[in-house]
C-alpha positions as CSV (number, residue, x, y, z in Angstrom):
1,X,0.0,0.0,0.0
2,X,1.4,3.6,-0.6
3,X,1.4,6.7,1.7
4,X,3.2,8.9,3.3
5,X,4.8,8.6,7.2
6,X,3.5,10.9,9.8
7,X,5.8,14.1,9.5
8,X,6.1,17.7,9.8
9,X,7.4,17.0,6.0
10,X,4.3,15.7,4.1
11,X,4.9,17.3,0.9
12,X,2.6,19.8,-0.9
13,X,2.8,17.7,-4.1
14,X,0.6,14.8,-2.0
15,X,-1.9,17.6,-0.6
16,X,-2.0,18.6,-4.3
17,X,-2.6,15.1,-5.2
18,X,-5.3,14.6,-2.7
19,X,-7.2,18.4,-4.1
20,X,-6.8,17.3,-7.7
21,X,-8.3,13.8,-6.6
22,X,-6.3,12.6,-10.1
23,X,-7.3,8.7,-10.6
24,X,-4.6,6.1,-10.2
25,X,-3.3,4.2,-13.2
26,X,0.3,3.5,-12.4
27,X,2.9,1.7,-14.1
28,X,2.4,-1.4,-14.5
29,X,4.9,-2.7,-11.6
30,X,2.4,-0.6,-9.2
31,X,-1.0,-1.1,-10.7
32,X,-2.2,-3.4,-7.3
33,X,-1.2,-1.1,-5.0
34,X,-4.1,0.3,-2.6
35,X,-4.4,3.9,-2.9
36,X,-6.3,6.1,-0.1
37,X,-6.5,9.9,-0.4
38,X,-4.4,12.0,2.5
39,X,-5.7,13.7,5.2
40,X,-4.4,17.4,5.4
41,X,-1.7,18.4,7.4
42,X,-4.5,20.6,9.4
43,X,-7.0,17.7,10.4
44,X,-3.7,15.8,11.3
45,X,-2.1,18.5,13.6
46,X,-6.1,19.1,14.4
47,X,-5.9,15.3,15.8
48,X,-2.8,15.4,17.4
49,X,-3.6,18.4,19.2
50,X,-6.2,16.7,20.7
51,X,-4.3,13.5,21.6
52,X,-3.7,15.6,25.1
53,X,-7.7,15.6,26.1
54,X,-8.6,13.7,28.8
55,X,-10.5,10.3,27.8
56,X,-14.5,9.6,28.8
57,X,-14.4,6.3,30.7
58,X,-17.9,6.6,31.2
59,X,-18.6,4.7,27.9
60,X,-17.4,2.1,29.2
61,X,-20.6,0.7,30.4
62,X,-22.5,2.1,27.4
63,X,-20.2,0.7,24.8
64,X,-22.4,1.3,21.5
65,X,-22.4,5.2,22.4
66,X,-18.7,5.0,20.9
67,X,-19.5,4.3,17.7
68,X,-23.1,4.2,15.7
69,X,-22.7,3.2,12.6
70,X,-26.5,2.1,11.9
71,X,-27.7,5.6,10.7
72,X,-24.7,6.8,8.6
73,X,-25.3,10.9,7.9
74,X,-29.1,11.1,9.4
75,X,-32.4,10.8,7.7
76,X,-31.4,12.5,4.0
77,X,-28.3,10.5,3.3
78,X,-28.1,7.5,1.6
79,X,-28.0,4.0,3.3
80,X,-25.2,3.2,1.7
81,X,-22.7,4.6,-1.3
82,X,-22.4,3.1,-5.1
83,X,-19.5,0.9,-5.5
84,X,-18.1,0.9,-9.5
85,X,-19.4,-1.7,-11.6
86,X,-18.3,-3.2,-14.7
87,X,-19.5,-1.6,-17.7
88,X,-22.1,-4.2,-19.6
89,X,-22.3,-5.6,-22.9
90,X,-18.8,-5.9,-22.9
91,X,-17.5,-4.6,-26.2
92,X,-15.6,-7.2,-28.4
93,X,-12.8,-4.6,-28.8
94,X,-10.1,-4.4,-25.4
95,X,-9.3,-0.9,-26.2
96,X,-13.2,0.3,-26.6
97,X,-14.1,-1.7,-23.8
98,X,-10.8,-0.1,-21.8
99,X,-11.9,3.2,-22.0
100,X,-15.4,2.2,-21.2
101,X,-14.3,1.3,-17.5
102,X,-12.0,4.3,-17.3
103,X,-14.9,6.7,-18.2
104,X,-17.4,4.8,-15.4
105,X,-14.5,4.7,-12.9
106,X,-14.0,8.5,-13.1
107,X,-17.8,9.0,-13.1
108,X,-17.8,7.2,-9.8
109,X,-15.1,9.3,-8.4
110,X,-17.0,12.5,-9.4
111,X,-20.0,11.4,-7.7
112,X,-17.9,11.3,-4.2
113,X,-16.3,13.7,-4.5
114,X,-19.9,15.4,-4.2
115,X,-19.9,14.8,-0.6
116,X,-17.5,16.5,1.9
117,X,-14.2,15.2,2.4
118,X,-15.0,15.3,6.4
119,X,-17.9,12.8,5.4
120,X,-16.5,10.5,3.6
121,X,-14.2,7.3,4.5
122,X,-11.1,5.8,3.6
123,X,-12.0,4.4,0.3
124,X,-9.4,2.5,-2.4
125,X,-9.2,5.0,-5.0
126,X,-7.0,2.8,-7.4
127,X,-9.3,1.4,-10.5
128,X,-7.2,-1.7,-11.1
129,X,-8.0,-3.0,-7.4
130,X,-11.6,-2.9,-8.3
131,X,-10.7,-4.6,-11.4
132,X,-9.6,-7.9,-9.2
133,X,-13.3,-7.6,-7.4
134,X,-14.7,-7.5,-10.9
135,X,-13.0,-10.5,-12.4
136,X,-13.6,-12.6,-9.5
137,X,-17.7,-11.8,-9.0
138,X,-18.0,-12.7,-12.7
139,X,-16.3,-16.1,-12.1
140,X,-18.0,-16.7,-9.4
141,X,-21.4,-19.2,-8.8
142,X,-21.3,-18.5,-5.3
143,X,-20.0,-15.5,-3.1
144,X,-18.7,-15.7,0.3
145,X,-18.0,-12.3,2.1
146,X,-15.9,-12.0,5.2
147,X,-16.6,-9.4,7.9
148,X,-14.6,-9.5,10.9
149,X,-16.8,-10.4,14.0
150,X,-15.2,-8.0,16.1
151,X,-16.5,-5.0,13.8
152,X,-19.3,-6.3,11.5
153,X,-21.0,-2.9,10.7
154,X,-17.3,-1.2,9.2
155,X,-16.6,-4.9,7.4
156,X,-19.7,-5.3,5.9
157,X,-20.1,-3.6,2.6
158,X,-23.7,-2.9,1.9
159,X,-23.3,-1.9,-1.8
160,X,-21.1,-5.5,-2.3
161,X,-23.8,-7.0,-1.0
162,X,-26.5,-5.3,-3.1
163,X,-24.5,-5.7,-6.3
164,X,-24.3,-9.5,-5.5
165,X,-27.7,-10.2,-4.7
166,X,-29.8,-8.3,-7.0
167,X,-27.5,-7.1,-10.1
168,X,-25.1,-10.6,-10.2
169,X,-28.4,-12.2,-8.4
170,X,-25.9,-15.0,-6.9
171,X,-26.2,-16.9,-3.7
172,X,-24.1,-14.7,-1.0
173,X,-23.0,-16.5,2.4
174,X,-21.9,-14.3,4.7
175,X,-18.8,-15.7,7.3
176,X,-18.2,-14.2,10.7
177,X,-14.3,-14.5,11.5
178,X,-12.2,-14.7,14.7
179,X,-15.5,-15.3,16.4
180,X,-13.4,-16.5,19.3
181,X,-12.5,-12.5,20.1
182,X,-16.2,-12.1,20.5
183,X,-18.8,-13.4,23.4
184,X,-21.4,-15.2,22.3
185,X,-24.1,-13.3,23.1
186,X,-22.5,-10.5,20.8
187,X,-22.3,-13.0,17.8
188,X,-26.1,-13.8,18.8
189,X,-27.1,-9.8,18.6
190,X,-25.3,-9.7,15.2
191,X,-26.8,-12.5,13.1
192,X,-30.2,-11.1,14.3
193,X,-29.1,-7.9,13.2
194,X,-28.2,-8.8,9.4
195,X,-31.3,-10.3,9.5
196,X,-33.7,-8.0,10.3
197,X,-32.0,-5.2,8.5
198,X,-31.2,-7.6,5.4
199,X,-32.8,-10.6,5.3
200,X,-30.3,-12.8,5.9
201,X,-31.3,-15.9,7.5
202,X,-29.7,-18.2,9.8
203,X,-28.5,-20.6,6.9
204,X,-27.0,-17.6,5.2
205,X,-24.6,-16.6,7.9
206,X,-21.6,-19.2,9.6
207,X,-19.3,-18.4,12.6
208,X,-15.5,-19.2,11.8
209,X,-12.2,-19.5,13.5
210,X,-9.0,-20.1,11.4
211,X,-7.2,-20.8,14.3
212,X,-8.5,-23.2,18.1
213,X,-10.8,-21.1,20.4
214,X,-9.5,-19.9,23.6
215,X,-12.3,-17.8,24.8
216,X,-11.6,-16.5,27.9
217,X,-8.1,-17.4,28.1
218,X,-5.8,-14.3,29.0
219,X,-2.2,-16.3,27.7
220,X,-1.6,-13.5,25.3
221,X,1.9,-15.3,25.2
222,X,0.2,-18.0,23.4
223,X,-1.4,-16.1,21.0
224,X,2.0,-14.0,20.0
225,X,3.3,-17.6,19.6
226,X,0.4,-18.5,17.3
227,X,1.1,-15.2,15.3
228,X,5.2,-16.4,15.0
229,X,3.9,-19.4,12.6
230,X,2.2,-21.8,14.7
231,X,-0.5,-21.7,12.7
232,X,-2.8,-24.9,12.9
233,X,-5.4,-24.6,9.9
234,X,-6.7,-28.1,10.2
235,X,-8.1,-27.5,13.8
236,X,-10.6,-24.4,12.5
237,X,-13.9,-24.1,14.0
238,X,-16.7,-24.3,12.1
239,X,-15.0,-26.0,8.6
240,X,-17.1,-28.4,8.3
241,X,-20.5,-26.5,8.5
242,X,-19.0,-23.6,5.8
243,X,-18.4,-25.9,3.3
244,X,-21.7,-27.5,3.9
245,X,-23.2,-24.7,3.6
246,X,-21.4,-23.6,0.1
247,X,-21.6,-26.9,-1.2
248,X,-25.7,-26.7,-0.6
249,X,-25.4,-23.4,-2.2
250,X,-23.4,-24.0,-5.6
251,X,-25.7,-26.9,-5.9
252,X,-28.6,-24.1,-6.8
253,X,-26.7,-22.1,-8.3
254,X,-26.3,-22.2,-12.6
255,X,-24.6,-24.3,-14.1
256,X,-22.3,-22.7,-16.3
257,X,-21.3,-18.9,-16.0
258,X,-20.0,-16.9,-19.1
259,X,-17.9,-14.2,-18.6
260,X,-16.0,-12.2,-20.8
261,X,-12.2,-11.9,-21.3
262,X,-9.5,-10.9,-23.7
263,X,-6.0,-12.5,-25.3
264,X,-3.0,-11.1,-25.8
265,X,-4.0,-9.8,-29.7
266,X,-7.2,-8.1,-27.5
267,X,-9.4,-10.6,-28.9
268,X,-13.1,-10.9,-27.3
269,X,-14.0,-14.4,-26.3
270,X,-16.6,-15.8,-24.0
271,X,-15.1,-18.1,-21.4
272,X,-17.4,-20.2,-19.3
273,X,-16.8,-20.5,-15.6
274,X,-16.1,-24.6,-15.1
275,X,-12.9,-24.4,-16.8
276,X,-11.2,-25.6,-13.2
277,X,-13.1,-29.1,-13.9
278,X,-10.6,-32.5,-15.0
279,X,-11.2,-34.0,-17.5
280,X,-14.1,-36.6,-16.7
281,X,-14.7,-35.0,-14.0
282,X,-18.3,-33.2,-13.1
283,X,-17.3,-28.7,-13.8
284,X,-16.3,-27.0,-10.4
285,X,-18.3,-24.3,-9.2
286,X,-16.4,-21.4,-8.4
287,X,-16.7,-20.0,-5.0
288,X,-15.8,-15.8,-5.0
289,X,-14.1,-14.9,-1.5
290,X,-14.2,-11.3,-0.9
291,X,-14.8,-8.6,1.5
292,X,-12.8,-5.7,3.1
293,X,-9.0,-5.6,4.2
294,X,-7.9,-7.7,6.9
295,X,-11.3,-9.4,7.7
296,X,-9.4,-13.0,7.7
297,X,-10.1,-14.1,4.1
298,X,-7.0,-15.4,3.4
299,X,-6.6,-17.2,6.7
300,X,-10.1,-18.7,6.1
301,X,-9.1,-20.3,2.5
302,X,-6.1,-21.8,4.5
303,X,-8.0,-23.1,7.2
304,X,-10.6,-24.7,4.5
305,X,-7.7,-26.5,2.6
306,X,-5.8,-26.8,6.1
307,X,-2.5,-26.1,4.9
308,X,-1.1,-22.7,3.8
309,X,-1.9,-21.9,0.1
310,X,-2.0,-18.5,0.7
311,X,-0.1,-15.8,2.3
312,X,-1.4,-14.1,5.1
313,X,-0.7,-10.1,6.5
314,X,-2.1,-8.2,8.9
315,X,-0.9,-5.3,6.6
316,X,-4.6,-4.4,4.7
317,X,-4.1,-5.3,0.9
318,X,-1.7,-8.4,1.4
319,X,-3.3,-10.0,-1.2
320,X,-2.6,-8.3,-4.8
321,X,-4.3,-10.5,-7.4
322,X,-7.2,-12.6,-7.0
323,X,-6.3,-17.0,-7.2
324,X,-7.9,-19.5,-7.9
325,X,-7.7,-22.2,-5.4
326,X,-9.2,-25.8,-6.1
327,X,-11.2,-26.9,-3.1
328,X,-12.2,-30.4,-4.1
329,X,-14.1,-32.1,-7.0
330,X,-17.1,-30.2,-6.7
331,X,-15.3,-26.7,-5.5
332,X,-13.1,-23.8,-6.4
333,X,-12.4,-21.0,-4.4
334,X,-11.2,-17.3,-5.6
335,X,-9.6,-15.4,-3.3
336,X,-10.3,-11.6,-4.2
337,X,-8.0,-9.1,-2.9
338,X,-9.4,-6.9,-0.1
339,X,-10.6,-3.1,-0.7
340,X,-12.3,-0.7,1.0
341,X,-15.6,0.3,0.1
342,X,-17.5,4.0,0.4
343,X,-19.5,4.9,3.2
344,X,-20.6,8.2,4.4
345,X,-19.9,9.6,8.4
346,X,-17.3,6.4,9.3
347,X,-15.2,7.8,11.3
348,X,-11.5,7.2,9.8
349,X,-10.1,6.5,13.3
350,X,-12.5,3.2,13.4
351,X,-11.2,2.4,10.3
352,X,-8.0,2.0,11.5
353,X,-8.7,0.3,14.2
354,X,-10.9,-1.7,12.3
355,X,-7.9,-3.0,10.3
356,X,-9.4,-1.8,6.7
357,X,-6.4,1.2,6.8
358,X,-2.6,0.2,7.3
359,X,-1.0,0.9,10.5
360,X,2.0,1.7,9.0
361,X,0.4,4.8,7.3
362,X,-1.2,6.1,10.2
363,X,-0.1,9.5,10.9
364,X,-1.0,10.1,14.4
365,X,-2.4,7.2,16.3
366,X,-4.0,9.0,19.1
367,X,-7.7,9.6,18.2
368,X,-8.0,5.7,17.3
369,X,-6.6,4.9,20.6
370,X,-8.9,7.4,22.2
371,X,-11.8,5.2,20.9
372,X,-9.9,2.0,22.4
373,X,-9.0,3.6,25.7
374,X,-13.0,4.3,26.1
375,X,-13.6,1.6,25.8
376,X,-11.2,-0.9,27.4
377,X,-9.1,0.2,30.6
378,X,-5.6,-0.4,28.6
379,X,-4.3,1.4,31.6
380,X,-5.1,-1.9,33.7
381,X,-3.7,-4.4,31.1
382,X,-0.9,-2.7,30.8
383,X,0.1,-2.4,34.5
384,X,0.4,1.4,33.5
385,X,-0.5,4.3,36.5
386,X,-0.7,8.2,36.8
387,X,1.2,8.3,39.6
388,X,4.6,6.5,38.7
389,X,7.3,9.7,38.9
390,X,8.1,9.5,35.1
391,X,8.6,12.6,33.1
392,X,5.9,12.2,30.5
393,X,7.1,14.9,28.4
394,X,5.1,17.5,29.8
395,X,1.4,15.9,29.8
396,X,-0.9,16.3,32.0
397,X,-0.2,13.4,34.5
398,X,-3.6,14.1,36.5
399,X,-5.6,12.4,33.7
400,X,-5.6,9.6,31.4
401,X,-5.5,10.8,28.0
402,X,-4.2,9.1,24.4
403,X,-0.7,11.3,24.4
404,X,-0.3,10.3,28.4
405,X,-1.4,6.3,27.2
406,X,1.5,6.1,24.8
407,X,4.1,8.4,26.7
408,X,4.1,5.6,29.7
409,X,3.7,3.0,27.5
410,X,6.9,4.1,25.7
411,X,8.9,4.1,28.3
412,X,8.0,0.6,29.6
413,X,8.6,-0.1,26.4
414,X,11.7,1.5,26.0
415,X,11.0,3.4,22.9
416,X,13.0,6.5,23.3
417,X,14.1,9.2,20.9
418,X,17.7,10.7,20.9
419,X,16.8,13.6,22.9
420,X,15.7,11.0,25.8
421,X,11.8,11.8,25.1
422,X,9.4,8.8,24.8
423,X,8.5,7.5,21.3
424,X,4.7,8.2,21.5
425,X,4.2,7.4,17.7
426,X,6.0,3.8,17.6
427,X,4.2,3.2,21.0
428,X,0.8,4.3,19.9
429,X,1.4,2.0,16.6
430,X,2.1,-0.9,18.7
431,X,-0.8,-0.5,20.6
432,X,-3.2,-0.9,17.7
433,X,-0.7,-3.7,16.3
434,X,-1.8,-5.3,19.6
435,X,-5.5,-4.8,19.4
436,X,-5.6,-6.1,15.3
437,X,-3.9,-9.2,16.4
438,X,-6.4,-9.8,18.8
439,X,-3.9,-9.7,21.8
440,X,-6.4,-6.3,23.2
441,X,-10.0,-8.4,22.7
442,X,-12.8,-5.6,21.9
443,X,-16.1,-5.8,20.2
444,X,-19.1,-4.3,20.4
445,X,-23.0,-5.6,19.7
446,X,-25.1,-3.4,16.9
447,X,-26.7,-0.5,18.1
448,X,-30.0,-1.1,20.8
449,X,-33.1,-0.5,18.7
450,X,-34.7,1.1,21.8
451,X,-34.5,1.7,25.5
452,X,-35.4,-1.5,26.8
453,X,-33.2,-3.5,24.8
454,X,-30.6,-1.0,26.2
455,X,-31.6,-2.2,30.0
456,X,-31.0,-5.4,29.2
457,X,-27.5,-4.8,27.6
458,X,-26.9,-3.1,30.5
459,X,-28.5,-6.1,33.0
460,X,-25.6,-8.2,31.0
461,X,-23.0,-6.0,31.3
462,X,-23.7,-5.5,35.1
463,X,-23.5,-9.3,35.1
464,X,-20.5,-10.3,33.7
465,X,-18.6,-7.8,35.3
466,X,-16.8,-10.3,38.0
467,X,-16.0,-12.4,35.0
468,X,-14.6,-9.6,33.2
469,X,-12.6,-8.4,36.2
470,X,-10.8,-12.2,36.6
471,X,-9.7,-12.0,32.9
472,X,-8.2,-8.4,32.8
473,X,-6.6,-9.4,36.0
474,X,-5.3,-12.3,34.1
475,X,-4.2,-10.4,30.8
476,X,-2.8,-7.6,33.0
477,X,0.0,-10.3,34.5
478,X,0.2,-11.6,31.3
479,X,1.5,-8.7,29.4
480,X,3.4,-7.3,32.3
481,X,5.2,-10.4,31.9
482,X,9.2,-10.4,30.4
C-alpha cells in the first residue's frame, strides 16, 4: 500500500494530489497497489492536538455510544454509497471496452467527491484493485463475504452485497471470523441484526475461526506464539459447517457462467466459468471470497484447505491479485483481494482500528486509541498508573489521556528518541498492532433499537462484570510479563 509517514514534511505535491483527486493508473509494476486519499496536514495536527484531552471512561458501560454506525449521515443521506461496476455488454474490442471502464471509474469518483471530504471514509481510489473484485464476481457461482466479527458494521459492505444479490443475483453466504475474540451473546445480537435489517437468515450466515478457540483465556503469550507461525489450519472451528453450507449453495446455483475476457491480440472471447473441472470429471463451481482488508479471508481459504496456500498479513491489501484455489471435485475457491468500500460519516479513526487502513500509514495514532482507551481500561492491562514519577514529556499526569497512554507505555517499552523523550508514535502504533492481532480483545454488539433493549444490555453488562474483572486481572500479569 502507498502513503506517506507521519511528519512535519508531508509534501505539498501529495496535498495537491489529494485536491486534484487525479485517478490512479500506475505503471504497470504498481498497478495493485491500494491507494487512499491524505488527510491534510490541518486535520492531522487538528488530531494530534487533541491526543492531550482527557478520555470519557464513562462509555465504558455504554459501549455502543462509541460508535453508531446504523444511521450513517441522518435521515437525507443514503444508506449506503455506489460501488463501480463493470461496464455491460462488454465490447468485443479491449481498447473500446478499456476506455469504457476508465470513463465509469472517473464518473464514480465524481459522484464522491460530491460529498465533503469530512464525510467521507477511507475508500481505495485505485481502479485496477476494483478490477480484481470484478473479475472474480463474474467467475464466481457463489459468493462468500468475510466481515470481521469484532467489527461487523465497518466490514460489511452494503453496496457489495447489493451488487451480489440483486444485479449478479448470486447466492451470498456471509462468514463471521475470529469469532473466538467475541462473546457469544454479541455474535447472537449480530446475526439477528443482518437479518432484520437484510434478510439474511440463519443458513445464510456461519461463525469461523481459522485458528482453536480460547475464549476467555488471557495467555496473550500463546497467542504471539500462534502469530510467530504456529498456525494450525486443520483444527478451524466451524469448517465443516461452511463448506456444507457452500456446497448446498453452488448446488442451486447455474450451471455454467460466461464471462468475458481478452488475449493477448485483444481478442473478445466468451469463457465459461467450469474451466477448473478434469477432465471426466463433473465442472467445479467457483466459490468468489471477498470482502474488506484484513477481515481474515485469506486465513479462512487456509483453514478450508488446512495447509497454507496463501499468504497471510495483517498489513490491509496483502493479497494483490485474486487465485484460484481448487477446493475439491465439486469446488473452487477465488480469493479476491481486499478493498475498501465507500460509506458516508465512518469515522476514519475506526477504520484504522478496524484493520481496513494500514497501521504503517497512520499519521497520528492518538484519536484511534482514544476510541480503544473508552472503551477498554488499557491502563489496567498494561500495568500502567498516573502516579509513577516519570517525566511524560510535559502531559498532564492528573488524567488519562491518548498522548499520556502512549508516553508511559513508551517508556515501559523503551521506545525512546535521541533527545531522551518517549516514542509516543512507535508506541501508539504498537498498541493498535496489539488490538488487530487480537492480543487487546474488543467488540461491540449493533446498536440497541430502543430503550429497553438497552436495560437489558446493561443487565448483562452489570452481570459479567466479576468475569470480566478475573480476565483483565489475568491479561494484566500476562502482558506485564518479560
Amino acid at each position: 500500500a502507498t502513503g506517506e509517514s507521519d511528519s512535519d514534511a508531508a509534501t505539498s505535491s501529495g496535498e495537491a494530489r489529494q485536491r486534484q483527486s487525479t485517478v490512479v493508473r500506475s505503471k504497470r509494476t504498481d498497478r495493485l497497489k491500494t491507494v487512499f486519499d491524505l488527510d491534510s496536514r490541518d486535520d492531522v495536527q487538528r488530531r494530534k492536538a487533541d491526543a492531550t484531552k482527557p478520555i470519557d471512561t464513562s462509555r465504558r458501560a455504554r459501549p455502543w455510544t462509541i460508535v453508531d454506525l446504523a444511521r450513517r449521515g441522518g435521515e437525507n443521506a443514503p444508506l449506503y454509497l455506489p460501488m463501480p461496476k463493470r461496464p455491460l455488454p462488454v465490447s468485443s474490442n479491449k481498447g473500446e471496452q478499456l476506455r469504457r471502464e476508465d470513463a465509469v471509474f472517473d464518473a464514480w469518483r465524481a459522484e464522491l467527491r460530491k460529498y465533503p471530504a469530512a464525510r467521507l471514509n477511507y475508500v481505495e481510489q485505485n481502479e485496477e484493485v476494483w478490477k480484481q473484485l470484478w473479475r472474480t464476481l463474474e467467475r464466481s457461482h457463489v459468493v462468500l463475504m468475510v466481515v470481521d466479527a469484532r467489527w461487523p458494521s465497518l466490514h460489511f459492505a452494503d453496496a457489495l452485497y447489493y451488487h451480489v444479490v440483486q444485479d449478479l443475483k448470486r447466492p451470498l453466504l456471509l462468514a463471521l471470523t475470529k469469532c473466538d475474540l467475541v462473546p457469544e451473546a454479541v455474535l447472537d445480537q449480530w446475526q439477528e441484526y443482518f437479518e432484520q435489517h437484510y434478510g439474511l437468515t440463519q443458513s445464510s450466515m456461519v461463525r469461523f475461526n481459522s485458528f482453536p478457540s480460547h475464549r476467555g483465556d488471557a495467555d496473550v503469550q500463546r497467542r504471539r506464539r500462534m502469530l510467530k507461525g504456529r498456525k494450525r489450519y486443520e483444527d478451524a472451528i466451524g469448517r465443516d459447517e461452511l463448506l456444507h453450507r457452500l456446497a448446498a449453495l453452488a448446488d442451486k446455483a447455474p450451471k455454467d457462467i460466461t464471462y468475458i475476457a481478452f488475449d493477448d491480440g485483444r481478442n473478445r472471447r466468451e469463457v465459461v466459468a467450469k474451466s477448473h473441472a478434469k477432465k471426466g470429471d463433473a465442472a467445479r463451481k467457483v466459490v468468489g471470497v471477498v470482502g474488506q482488508p484484513n477481515a481474515g479471508k485469506s486465513s479462512l481459504i487456509n483453514a478450508l484447505m488446512k495447509k497454507k496456500v496463501v499468504s497471510t498479513s495483517r498489513t490491509p491489501g496483502h493479497t494483490k491479485h485474486f487465485q484460484t484455489i481448487v477446493l475439491d471435485d465439486k469446488l473452487a475457491l477465488c480469493d479476491c483481494p481486499g478493498l475498501v468500500f465507500p460509506a458516508l460519516d465512518v469515522p476514519k479513526h475506526m477504520q484504522i482500528l478496524s484493520g481496513v487502513f494500514p497501521v504503517a500509514q497512520v499519521r497520528e495514532p492518538f484519536s484511534a486509541l482514544r476510541v480503544l482507551f473508552e472503551g477498554v481500561a488499557l491502563d489496567e492491562l498494561y500495568g500502567l498508573k498516573l502516579d509513577d514519577g516519570a517525566d511524560d514529556d510535559g502531559a498532564d499526569d492528573l488524567h488519562w489521556s491518548p498522548y499520556l497512554l502512549c508516553a508511559k507505555y513508551a517508556r515501559k517499552r523503551g521506545f525512546m528518541l535521541r533527545n531522551g523523550r518517549a516514542d509516543v508514535h512507535r508506541a501508539g502504533l504498537a498498541l493498535l498492532h496489539d488490538c488487530l492481532d487480537g492480543r487487546i480483545t474488543i467488540a461491540w454488539g449493533p446498536p440497541p433499537p430502543n430503550d429497553a433493549a438497552i436495560a437489558e444490555m446493561e443487565e448483562a453488562a452489570a452481570d459479567e462484570a466479576p468475569a470480566t474483572a478475573r480476565v483483565r486481572e489475568q491479561l494484566r500479569a500476562s502482558l506485564a510479563a518479560p
